[in-house]
C-alpha positions as CSV (number, residue, x, y, z in Angstrom):
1,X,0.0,0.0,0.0
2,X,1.8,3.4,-1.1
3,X,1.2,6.7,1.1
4,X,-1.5,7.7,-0.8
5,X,-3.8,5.0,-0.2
6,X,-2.6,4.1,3.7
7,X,-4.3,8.1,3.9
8,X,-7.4,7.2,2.0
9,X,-8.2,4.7,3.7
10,X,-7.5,6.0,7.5
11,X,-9.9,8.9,6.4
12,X,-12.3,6.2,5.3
13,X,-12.4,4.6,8.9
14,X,-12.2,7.9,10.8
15,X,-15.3,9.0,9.3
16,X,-16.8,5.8,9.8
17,X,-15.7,5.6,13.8
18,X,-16.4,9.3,13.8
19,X,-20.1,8.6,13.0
20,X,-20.2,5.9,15.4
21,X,-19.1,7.6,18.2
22,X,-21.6,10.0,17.7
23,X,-24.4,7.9,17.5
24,X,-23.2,6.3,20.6
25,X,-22.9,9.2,22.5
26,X,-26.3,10.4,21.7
27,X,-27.7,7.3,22.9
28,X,-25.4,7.8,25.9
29,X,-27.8,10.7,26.7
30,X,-31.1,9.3,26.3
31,X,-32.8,8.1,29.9
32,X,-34.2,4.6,29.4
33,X,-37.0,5.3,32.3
34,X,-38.2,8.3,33.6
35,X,-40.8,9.1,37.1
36,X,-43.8,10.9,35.4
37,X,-45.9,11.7,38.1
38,X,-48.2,10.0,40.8
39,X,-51.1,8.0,39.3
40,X,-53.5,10.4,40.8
41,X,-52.2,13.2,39.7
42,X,-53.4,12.5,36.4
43,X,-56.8,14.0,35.1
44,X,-59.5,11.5,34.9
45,X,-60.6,13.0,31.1
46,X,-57.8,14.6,29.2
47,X,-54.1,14.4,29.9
48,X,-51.4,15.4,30.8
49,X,-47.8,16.2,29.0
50,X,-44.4,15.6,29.7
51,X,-40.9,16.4,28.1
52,X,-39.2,12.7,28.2
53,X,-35.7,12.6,26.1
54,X,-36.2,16.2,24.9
55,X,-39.5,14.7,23.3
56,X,-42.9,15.4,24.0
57,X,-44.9,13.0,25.5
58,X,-48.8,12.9,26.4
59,X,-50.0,11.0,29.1
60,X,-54.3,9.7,29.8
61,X,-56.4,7.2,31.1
62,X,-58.0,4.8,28.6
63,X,-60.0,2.8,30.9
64,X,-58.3,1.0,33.8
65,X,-55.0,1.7,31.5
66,X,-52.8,4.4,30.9
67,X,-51.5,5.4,27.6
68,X,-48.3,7.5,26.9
69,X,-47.9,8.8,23.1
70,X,-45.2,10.4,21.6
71,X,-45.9,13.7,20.0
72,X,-43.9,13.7,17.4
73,X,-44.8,13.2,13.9
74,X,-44.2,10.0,12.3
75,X,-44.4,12.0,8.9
76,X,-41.2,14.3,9.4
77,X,-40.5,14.4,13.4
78,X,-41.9,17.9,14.4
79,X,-44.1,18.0,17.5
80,X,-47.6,17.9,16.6
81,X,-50.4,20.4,18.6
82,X,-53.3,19.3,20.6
83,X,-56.3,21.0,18.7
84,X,-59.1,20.9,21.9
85,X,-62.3,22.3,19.7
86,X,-61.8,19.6,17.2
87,X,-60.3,16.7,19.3
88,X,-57.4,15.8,17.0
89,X,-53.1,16.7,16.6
90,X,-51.7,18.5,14.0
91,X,-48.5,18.6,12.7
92,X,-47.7,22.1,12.0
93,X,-45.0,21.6,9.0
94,X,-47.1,19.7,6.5
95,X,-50.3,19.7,8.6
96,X,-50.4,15.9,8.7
97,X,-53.7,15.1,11.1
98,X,-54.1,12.3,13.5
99,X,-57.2,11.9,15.5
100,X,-57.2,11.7,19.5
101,X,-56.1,7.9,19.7
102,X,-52.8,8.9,17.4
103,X,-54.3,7.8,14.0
104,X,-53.4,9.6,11.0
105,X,-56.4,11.2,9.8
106,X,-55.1,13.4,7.1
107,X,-51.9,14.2,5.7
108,X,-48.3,12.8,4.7
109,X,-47.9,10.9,7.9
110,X,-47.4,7.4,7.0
111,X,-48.3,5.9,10.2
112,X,-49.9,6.7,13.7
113,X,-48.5,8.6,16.7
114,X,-46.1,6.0,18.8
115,X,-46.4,4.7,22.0
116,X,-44.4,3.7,24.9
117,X,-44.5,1.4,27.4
118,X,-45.2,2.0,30.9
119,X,-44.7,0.8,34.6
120,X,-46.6,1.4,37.5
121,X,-44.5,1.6,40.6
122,X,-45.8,2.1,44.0
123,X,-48.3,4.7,42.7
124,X,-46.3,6.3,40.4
125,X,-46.0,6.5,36.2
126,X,-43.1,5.3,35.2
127,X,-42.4,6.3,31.3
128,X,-39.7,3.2,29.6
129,X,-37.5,4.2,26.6
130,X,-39.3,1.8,24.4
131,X,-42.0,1.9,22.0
132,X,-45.2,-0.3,22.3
């Protein structure tokens, strides 16, 4: 291998450990579990948000169960708004729709609003970094 190549090539696997460090790191920052609130402190209609990995989250009763939906678009990631007087989110870069359960309604969004699994721990909402 002549000087010329032996360079190529170690720029070749910086980049490549370069981007993997940084994909690491990110994920270095990310909390797998986070304490929401107390179980009562919820609202028995409506919900509740939260900021969980610099994401918004939304957090309501359905029943005896809880349900925690991310709020961010599955069309191009920006946060989507709760509209109250119409009971549905919208995305407010390509006003992609989804109704109050997460389901697309309208739009480029290609799939519904995620959800993540939860734990219930002596009273308390426990939000898990891990999609349902």
């Amino acid at each position: 291998m002549n000087r010329k190549e032996f360079l190529k090539n170690t720029a070749v696997i910086s980049s490549a450990l370069a981007v993997g460090v940084t994909a690491s790191a990110c994920s270095l920052f990310e909390e797998a579990e986070m304490n929401l609130c107390a179980e009562h402190e919820l609202p028995v209609e409506g919900f509740k948000t939260f900021i969980f990995n610099r994401k918004k989250i939304l957090v309501r009763r359905a029943g005896d169960k809880l349900e925690i939906i991310s709020l961010v678009c599955t069309h191009k990631r920006c946060t989507v708004a709760f509209q109250a007087d119409e009971r549905i989110f919208v995305c407010p870069c390509h006003e992609g729709t989804y109704d109050y359960e997460g389901r697309v309604v309208d739009g480029p969004p290609p799939s519904p609003l995620r959800r993540y699994a939860y734990e219930l721990r002596d009273g308390r909402v426990w939000v898990l970094n891990q999609f349902v």
